[in-house]
TILOVEX-369211 format. One record per residue (C-alpha): chain; residue number from 1; residue in one letter; y, x, z. Coordinates in nm, 3 decimals, always signed. Each point is the difference from the previous one (the first is absolute). Last residue first. Example, Ala and Ser with C-alpha at 12.3 -4.5 7.8 and 13.67 -1.06 7.14 Angstrom:
BEGIN
KOLSE	chain	n	res	yy	xx	zz
KOLSE	A	2	s	-0.106	+1.367	+0.714
KOLSE	A	1	a	-0.344	-0.137	+0.066
This chain:
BEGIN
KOLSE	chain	n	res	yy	xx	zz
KOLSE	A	132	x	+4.779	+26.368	-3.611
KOLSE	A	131	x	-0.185	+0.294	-0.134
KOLSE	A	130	x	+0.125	+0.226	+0.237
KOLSE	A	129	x	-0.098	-0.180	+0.281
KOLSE	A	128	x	-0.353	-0.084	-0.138
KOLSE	A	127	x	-0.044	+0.376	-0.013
KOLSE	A	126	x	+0.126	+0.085	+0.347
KOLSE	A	125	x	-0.283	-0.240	+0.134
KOLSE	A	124	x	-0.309	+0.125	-0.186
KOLSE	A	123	x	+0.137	+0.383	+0.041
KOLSE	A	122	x	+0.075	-0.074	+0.355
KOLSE	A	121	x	-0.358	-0.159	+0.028
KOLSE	A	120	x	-0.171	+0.263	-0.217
KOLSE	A	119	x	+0.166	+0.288	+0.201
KOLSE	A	118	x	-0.113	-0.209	+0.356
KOLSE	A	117	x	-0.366	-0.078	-0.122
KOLSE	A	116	x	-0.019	+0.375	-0.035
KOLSE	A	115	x	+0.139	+0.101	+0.322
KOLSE	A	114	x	-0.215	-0.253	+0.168
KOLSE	A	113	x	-0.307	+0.167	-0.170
KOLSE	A	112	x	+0.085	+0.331	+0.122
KOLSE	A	111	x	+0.043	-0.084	+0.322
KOLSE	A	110	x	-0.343	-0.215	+0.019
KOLSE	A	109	x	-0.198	+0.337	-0.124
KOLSE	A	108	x	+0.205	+0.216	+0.275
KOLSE	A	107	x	-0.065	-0.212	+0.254
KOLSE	A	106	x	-0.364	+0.111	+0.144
KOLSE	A	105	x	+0.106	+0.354	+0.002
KOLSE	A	104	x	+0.302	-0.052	+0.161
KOLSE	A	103	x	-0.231	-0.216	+0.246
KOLSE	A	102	x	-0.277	+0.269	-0.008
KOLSE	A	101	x	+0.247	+0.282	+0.118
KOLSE	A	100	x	+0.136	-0.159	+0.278
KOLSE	A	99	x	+0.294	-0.216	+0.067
KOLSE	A	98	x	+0.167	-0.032	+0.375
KOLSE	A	97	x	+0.162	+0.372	-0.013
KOLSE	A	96	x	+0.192	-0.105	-0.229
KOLSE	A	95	x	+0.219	-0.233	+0.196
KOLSE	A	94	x	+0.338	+0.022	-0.207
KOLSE	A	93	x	-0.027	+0.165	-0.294
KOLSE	A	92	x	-0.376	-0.129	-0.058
KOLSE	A	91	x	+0.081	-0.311	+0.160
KOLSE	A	90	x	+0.266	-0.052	-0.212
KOLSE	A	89	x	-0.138	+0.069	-0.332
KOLSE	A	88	x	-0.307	-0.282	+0.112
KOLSE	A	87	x	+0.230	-0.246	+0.107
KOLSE	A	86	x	+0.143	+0.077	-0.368
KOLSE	A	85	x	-0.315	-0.015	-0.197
KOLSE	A	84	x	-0.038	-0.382	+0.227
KOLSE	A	83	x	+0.312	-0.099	-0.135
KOLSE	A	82	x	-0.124	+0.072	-0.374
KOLSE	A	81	x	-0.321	-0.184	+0.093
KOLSE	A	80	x	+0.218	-0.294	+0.113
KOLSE	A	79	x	+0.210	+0.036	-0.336
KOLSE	A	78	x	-0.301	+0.004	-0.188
KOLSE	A	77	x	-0.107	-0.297	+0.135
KOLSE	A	76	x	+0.327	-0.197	-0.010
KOLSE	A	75	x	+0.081	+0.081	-0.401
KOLSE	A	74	x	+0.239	+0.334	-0.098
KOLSE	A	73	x	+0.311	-0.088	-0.149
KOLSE	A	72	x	+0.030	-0.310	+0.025
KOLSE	A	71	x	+0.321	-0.023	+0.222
KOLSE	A	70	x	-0.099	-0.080	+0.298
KOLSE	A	69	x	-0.257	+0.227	-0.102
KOLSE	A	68	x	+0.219	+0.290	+0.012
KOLSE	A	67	x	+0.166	-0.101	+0.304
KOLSE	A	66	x	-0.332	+0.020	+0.201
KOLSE	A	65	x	-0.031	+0.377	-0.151
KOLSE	A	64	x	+0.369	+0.067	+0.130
KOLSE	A	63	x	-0.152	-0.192	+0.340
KOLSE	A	62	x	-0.257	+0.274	+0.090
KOLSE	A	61	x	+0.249	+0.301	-0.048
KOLSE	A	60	x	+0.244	-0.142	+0.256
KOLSE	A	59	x	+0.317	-0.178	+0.007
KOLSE	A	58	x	-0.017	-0.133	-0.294
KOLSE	A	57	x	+0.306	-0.074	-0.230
KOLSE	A	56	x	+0.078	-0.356	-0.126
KOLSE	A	55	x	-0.051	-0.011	-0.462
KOLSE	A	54	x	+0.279	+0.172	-0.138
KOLSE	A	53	x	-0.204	+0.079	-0.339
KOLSE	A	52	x	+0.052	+0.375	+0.016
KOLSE	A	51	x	-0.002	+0.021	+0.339
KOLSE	A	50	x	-0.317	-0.193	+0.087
KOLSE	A	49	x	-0.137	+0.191	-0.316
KOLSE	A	48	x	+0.065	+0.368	+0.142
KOLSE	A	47	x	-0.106	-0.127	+0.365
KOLSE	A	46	x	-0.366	-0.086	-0.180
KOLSE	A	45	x	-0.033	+0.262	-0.204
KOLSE	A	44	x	+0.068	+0.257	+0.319
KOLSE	A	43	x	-0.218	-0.224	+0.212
KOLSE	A	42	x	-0.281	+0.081	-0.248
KOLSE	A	41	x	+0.042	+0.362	-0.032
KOLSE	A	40	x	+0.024	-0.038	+0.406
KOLSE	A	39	x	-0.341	-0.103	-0.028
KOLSE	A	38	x	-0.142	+0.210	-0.253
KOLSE	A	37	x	+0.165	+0.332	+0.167
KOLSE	A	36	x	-0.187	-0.084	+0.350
KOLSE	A	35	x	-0.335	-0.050	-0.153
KOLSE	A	34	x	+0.099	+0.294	-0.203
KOLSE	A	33	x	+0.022	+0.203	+0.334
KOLSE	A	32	x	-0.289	-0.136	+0.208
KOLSE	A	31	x	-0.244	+0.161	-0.236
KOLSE	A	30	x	+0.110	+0.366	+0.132
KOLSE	A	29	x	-0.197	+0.063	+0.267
KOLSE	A	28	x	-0.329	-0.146	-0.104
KOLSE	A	27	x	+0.015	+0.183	-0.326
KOLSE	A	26	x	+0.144	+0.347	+0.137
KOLSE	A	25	x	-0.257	-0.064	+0.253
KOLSE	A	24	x	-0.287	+0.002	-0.207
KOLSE	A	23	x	-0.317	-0.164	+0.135
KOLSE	A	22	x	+0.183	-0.322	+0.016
KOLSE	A	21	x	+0.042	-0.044	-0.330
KOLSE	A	20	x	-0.338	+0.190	-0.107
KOLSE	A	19	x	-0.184	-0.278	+0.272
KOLSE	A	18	x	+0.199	-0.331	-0.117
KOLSE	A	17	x	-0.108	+0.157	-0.365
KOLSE	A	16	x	+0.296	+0.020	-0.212
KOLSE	A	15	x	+0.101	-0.214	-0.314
KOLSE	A	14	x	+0.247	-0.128	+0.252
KOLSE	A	13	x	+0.185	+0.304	+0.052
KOLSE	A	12	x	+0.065	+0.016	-0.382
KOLSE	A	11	x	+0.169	-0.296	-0.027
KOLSE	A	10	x	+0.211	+0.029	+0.319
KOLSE	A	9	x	+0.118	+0.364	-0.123
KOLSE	A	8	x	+0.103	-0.203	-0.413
KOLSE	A	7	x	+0.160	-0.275	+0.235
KOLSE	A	6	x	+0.222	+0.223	+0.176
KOLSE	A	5	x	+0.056	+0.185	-0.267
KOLSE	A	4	x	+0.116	-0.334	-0.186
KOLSE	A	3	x	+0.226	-0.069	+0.305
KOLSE	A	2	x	+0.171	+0.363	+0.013
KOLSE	A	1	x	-0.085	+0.222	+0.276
């Protein structure tokens, strides 16, 4: 799944109904996923730019994000909401069976808007580098 489908599937699971969500399993089941995709969508901008520009590598998914404000590229409180999208990706790969239905449910809105702020923040930050 591709970031922006990710984001397009998030989008329209949280015009749902907590009770139509979780009344259809296919719904319910399946929301995890682009959770999962958005995250490591963001790592995978992140490591490309670390790279690109040189900057230390991370050693895990949590500190590429942490690198990218180092560097301005993202601002501290998105970057701690960013970290906390990630926690979230890996207890849902790694502990999944410790989220429920409502808390998906519950952070799909908040998702959504930290991937947002994140597009406008690299956009934001990668246009003042080109323009210098």
């Amino acid at each position: 799944m591709r970031s922006w489908e990710s984001q397009s599937r998030l989008a329209s699971l949280a015009r749902m109904s907590f009770t139509k969500f979780a009344g259809n399993p296919h719904d319910a089941g399946s929301a995890p996923y682009p959770l999962i995709a958005a995250a490591e969508g963001i790592v995978d901008i992140a490591h490309h730019l670390i790279a690109q520009n040189r900057w230390r590598s991370s050693e895990t998914y949590s500190e590429a994000v942490r690198i990218l404000e180092e560097h301005q590229g993202v601002p501290f409180e998105l970057s701690q909401r960013l970290v906390g999208l990630i926690r979230l990706r890996n207890r849902l790969i790694h502990r999944y069976r410790e989220t429920d239905d409502r808390e998906v449910f519950q952070i799909i809105p908040e998702a959504l808007r930290d991937i947002e702020d994140f597009i406008q923040a690299l956009g934001a930050a990668l246009g003042s580098a080109l323009s210098a």
